[in-house]
KEKE-3310 file (N, C-alpha, C; in steps of 0.2 Angstrom, whole numbers, plus 5000, padded with zeros to 4 digits):
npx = (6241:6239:6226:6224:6221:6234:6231:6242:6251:6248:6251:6260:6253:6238:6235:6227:6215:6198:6184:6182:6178:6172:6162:6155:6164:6165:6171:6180:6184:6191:6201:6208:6217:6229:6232:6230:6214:6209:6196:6178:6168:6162:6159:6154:6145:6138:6148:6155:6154:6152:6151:6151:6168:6182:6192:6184:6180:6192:6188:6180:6179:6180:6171:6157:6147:6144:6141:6133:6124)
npy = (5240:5241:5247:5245:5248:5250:5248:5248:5255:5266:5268:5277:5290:5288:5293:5305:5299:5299:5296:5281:5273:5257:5252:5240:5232:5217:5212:5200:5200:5213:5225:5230:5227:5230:5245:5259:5269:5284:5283:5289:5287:5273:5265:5250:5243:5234:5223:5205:5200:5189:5192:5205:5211:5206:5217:5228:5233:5240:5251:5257:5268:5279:5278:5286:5281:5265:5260:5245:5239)
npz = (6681:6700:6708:6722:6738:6754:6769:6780:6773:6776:6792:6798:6794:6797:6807:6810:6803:6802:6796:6787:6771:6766:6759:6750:6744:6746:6755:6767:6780:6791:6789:6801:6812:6823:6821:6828:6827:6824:6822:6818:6811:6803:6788:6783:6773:6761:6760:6764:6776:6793:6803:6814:6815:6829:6828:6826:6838:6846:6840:6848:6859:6852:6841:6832:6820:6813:6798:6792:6785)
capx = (6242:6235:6223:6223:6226:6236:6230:6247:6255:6248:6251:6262:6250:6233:6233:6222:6209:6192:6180:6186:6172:6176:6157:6156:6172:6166:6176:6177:6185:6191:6211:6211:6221:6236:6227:6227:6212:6201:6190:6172:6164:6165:6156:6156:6141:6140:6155:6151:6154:6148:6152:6156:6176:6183:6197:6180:6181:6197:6188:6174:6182:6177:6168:6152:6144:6144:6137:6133:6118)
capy = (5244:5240:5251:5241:5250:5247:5251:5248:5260:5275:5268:5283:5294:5288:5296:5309:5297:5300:5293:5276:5271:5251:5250:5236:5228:5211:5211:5194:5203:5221:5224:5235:5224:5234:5251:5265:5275:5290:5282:5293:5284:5265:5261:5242:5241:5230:5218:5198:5199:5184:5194:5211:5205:5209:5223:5236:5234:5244:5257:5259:5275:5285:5277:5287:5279:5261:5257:5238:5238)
capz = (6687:6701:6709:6729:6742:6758:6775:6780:6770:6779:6797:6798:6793:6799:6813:6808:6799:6806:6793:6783:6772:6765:6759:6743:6742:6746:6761:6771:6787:6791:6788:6806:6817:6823:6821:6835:6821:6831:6817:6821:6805:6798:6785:6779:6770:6753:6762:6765:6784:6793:6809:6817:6817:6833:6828:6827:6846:6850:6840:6853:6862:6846:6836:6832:6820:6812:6796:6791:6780)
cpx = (6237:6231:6221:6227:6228:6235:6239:6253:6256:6248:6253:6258:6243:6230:6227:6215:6204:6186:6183:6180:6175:6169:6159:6160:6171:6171:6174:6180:6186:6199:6211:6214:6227:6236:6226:6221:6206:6196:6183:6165:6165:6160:6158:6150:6141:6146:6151:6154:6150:6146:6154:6162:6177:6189:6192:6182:6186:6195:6182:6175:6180:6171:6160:6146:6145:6141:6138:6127:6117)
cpy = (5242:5246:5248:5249:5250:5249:5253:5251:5266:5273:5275:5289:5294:5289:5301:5305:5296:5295:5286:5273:5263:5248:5245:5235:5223:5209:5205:5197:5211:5221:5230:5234:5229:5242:5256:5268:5277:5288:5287:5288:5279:5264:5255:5238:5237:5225:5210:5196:5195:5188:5200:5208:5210:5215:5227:5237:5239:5251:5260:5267:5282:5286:5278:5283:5271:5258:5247:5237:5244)
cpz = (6692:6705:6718:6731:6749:6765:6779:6779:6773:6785:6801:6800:6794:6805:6815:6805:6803:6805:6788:6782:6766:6762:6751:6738:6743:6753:6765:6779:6786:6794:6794:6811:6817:6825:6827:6828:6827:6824:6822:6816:6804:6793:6782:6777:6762:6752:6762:6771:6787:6800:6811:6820:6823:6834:6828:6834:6849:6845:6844:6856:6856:6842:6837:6828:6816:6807:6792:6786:6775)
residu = (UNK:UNK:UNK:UNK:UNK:UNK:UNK:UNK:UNK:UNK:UNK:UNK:UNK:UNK:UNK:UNK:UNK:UNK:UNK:UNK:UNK:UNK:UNK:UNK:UNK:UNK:UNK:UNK:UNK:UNK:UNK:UNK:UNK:UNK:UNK:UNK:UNK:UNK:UNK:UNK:UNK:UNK:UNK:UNK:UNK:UNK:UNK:UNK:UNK:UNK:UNK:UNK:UNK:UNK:UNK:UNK:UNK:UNK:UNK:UNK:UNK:UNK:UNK:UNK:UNK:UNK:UNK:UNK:UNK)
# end
């Protein structure tokens, strides 16, 4: 069974997600392309990002805090 899960499962209902935290997943991007999220929060600490990818950008308008380390 797998245990993944899908961002795009809850487009529906991610309307309300405030906080999304993605911290040491090994992540080589950030699956937010597509995304209206009133994100307030990101964490993406413990990832292997070479780069802040450019989807974080359309969440500027909210986005309080930021973490990467």
């Amino acid at each position: 069974m797998s245990s993944a899960i899908y961002l795009a499962d809850y487009r529906g209902g991610a309307a309300a997600l405030t906080e999304l935290n993605l911290e040491d997943n090994g992540l080589l991007g950030v699956p937010l392309a597509g995304f209206a999220l009133p994100l307030t929060h990101l964490h993406l600490s413990g990832n292997r990002l070479a780069a802040l990818p450019p989807e974080v950008r359309q969440l500027a308008p909210t986005l309080a805090s930021l973490e990467l380390a």
